[in-house]
N, C-alpha and C positions, 0 to 999 in steps of 0.2 A: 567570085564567091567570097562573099562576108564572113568575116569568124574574127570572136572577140577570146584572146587570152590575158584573163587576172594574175597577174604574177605578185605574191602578198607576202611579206613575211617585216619583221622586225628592220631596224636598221642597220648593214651591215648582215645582212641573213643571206644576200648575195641575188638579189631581185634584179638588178642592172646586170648581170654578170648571166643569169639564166634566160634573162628577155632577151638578150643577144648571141645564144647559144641558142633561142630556139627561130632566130632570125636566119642563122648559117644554117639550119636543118631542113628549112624550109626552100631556100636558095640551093642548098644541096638536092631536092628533090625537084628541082625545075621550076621553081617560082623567081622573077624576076625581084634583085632589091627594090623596087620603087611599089611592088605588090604586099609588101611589108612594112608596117611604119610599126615605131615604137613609141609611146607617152608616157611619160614621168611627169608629172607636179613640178619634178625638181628642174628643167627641163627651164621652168619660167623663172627662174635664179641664176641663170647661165647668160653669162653676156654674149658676143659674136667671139671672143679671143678664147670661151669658153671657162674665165674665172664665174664660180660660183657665189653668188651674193646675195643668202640667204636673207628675208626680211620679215618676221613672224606678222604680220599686221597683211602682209598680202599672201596669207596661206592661201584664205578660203579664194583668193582668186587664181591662184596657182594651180588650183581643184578645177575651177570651174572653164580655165584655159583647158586644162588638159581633159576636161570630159566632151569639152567642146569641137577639139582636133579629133578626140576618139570618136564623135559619130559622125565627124566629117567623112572622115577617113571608113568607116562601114559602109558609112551611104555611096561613096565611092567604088565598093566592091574591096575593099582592101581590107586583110588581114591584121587586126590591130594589137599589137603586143601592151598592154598597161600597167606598168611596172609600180606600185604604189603600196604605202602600208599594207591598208585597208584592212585594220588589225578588226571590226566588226561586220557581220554580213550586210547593216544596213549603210556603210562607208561603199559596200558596192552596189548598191540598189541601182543605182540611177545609170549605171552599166547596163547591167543584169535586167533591168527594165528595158531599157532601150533593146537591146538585145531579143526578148521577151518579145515585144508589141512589135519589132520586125522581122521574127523568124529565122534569127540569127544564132547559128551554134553560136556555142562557146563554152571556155576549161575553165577552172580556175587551179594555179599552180601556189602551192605555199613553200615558201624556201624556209629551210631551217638553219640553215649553216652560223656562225655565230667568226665570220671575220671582220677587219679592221671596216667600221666607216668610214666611207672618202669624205664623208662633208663633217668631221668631229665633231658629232653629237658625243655628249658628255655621255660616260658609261652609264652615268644612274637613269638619262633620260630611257638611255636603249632597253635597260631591265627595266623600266615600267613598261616599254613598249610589247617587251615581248610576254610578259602576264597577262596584258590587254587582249592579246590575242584570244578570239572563241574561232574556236572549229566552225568551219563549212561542210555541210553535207556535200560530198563526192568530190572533194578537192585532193590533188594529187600532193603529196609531199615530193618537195627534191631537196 
């Protein structure tokens, strides 16, 4: 059973921290971890020792890795957590599309929380981040 969760908020809004809380709730209710996968963009900045080494020139492929694990991962039957800005609704089109044309629920989650960034984005980039933000119709705040 395919199901796509958007989990979208600012930097530091706690997106990694609720895509893995709703990973344990799902495993708590009898779903095997391997029926769960999580995608982050950031995900493609992480080496094997797991330092992160961000590189702004390969954003847009860091998008396109992780929307590409994302429909792996549906067509497979597996439940996809996608933990990313996606501070406009057309940032998630290409989900929501996909999703769409296969008949596949899906939530979208906005986190609000305003804690420490692990990857130190600069304060002022995160407040433009989070003004960027427009509302989604029926997305759940956490």
């Amino acid at each position: 059973m395919s199901k796509l969760i958007l989990v979208r908020g600012a930097m530091g809004a706690g997106k990694s921290t609720h895509a893995n809380k709703l990973k344990a709730k799902y495993i708590k209710f009898g779903y095997k971890p391997t029926d769960i996968q999580i995608c982050e963009a950031d995900q493609f900045f992480e080496d094997e020792d797991g330092n992160y080494n961000f590189d702004a020139s390969k954003l847009w492929l860091a998008h396109k890795t992780c929307l590409n694990k994302t429909i792996k991962g549906l067509r497979s039957g597996k439940i996809v957590i996608v933990a990313n800005t996606f501070a406009t609704p057309k940032e998630m089109e290409p989900y929501l599309q996909f999703a769409h044309d296969n008949d596949i629920d899906f939530e979208v989650h906005r986190c609000t929380g305003e804690y420490q960034n692990v990857h130190n984005v600069p304060e002022e980039a995160v407040i433009r981040k989070r003004k960027q933000m427009v509302d989604f119709e029926g997305e759940e705040f956490v």
